[in-house]
C-alpha positions as CSV (number, residue, x, y, z in Angstrom):
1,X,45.9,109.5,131.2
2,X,45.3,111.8,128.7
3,X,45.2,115.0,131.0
4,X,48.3,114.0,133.0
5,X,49.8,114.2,129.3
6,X,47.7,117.6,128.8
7,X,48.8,119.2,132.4
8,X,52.7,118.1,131.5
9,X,52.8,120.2,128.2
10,X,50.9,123.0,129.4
11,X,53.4,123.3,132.2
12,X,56.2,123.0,130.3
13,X,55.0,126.0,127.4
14,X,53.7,127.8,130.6
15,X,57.9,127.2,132.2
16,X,58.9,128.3,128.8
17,X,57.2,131.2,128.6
18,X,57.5,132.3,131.8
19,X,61.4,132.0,131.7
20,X,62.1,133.5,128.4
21,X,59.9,136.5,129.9
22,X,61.3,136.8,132.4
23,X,65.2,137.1,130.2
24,X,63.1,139.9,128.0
25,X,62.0,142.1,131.1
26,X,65.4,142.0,132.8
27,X,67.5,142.2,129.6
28,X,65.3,145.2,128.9
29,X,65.4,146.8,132.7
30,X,69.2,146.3,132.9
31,X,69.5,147.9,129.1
32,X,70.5,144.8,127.8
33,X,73.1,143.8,131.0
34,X,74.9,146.9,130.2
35,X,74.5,148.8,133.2
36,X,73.7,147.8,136.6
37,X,70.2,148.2,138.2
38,X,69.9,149.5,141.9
39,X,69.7,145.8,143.4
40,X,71.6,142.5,142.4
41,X,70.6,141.0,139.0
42,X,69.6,137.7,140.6
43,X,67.8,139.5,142.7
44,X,65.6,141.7,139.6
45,X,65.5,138.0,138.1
46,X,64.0,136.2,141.0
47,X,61.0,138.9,141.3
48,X,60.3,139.3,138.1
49,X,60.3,135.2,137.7
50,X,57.1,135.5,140.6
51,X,55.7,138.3,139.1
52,X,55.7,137.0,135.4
53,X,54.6,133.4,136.6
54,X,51.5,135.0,138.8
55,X,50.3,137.2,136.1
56,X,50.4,134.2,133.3
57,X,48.7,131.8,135.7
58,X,45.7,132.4,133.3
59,X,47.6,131.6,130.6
60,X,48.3,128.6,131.7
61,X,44.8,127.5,132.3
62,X,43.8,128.8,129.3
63,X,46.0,126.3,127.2
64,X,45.0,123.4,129.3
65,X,41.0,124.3,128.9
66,X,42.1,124.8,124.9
67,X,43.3,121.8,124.7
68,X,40.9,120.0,126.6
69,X,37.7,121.3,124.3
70,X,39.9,120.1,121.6
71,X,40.4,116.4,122.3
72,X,37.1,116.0,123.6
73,X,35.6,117.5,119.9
74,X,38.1,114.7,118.7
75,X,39.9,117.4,116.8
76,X,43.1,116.1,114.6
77,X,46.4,117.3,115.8
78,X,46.8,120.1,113.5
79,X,43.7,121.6,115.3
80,X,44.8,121.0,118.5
81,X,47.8,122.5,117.8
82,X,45.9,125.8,115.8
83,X,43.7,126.4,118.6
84,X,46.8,125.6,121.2
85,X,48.5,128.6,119.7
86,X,45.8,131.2,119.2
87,X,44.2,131.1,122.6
88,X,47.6,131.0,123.8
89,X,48.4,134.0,122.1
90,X,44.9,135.6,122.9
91,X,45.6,134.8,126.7
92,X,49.3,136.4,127.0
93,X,48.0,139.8,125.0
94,X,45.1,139.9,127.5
95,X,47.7,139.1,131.1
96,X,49.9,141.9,129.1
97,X,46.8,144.4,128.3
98,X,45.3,143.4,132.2
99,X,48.9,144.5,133.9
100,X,48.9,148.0,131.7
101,X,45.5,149.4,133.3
102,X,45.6,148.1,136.2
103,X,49.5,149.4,137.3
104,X,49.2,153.6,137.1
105,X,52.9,153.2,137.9
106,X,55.1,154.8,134.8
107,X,57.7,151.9,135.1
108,X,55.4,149.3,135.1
109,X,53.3,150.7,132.7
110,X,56.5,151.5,130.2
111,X,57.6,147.6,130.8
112,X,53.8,146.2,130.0
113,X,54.2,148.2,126.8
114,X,57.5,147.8,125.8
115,X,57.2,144.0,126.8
116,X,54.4,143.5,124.3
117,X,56.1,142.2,121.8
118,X,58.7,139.9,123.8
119,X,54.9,138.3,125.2
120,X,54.4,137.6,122.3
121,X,57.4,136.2,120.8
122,X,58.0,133.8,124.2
123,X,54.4,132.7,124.3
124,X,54.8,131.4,120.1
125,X,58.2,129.8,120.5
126,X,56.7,127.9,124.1
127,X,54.2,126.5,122.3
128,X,56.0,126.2,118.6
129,X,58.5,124.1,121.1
130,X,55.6,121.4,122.2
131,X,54.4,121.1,118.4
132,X,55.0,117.6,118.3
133,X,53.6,117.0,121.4
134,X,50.7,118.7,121.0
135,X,49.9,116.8,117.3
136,X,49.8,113.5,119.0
137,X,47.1,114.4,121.5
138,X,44.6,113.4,119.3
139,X,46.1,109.6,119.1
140,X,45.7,107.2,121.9
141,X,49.6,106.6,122.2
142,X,51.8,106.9,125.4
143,X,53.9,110.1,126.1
144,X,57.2,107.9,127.3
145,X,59.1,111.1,126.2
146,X,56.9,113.4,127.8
């Protein structure tokens, strides 16, 4: 039951993450909506929605792994919640760092770099969003609201 309850939250900061990414990279390619890229907008959003949710795949099993060590050391939810975050955070600097070197591309590699910091910020407020959710792992008490 427990991991069912694990899987749904670290889908949902994974969905989080991956969406409010996805706004930061195509606010930031379109200069903030101000001018018009070379295809449709939907269009930029729909690739970079793929593209963003294949490269943070990792991050994604990284929370889940996180916060599987975590119950079974019978951590408290504060814990859980700690190490939720940092190897969260760890994992979306490393997907960021991995798509610099490996893309030689200038506009790619400009993005990865100017996107840092928007990683950063999405990947904090996913799982500052699934606080709550994340303390009560370590109690034996359903997720109805989950």
């Amino acid at each position: 039951m427990k991991f069912i309850v694990m899987t749904k939250i670290a889908i949902k900061i994974w969905m989080i993450t991956v969406i409010l990414n996805t706004f930061f990279l195509t606010a930031w390619q379109t200069d903030f909506f101000s001018n018009k890229p070379e295809i449709a907008i939907p269009v930029l959003i729909s690739l970079f929605f793929v593209f963003i949710g294949i490269v943070s795949l990792p991050f994604f099993l990284v929370l889940l792994i996180s916060m599987k060590i975590s119950i079974s050391k019978n951590d408290s939810g504060k814990i859980i919640f700690r190490k939720t975050l940092v190897s969260g955070i760890v994992s979306s600097v490393t997907s960021t760092l991995i798509v610099y070197y490996i893309f030689k591309n200038d506009p790619l590699r400009s993005a990865a770099a100017y996107h840092f910091f928007y990683v950063l910020f999405s990947s904090a407020v996913a799982i500052f969003s699934q606080r709550k959710h994340l303390m009560c792992l370590s109690r034996s008490v359903e997720f109805d609201s989950i």
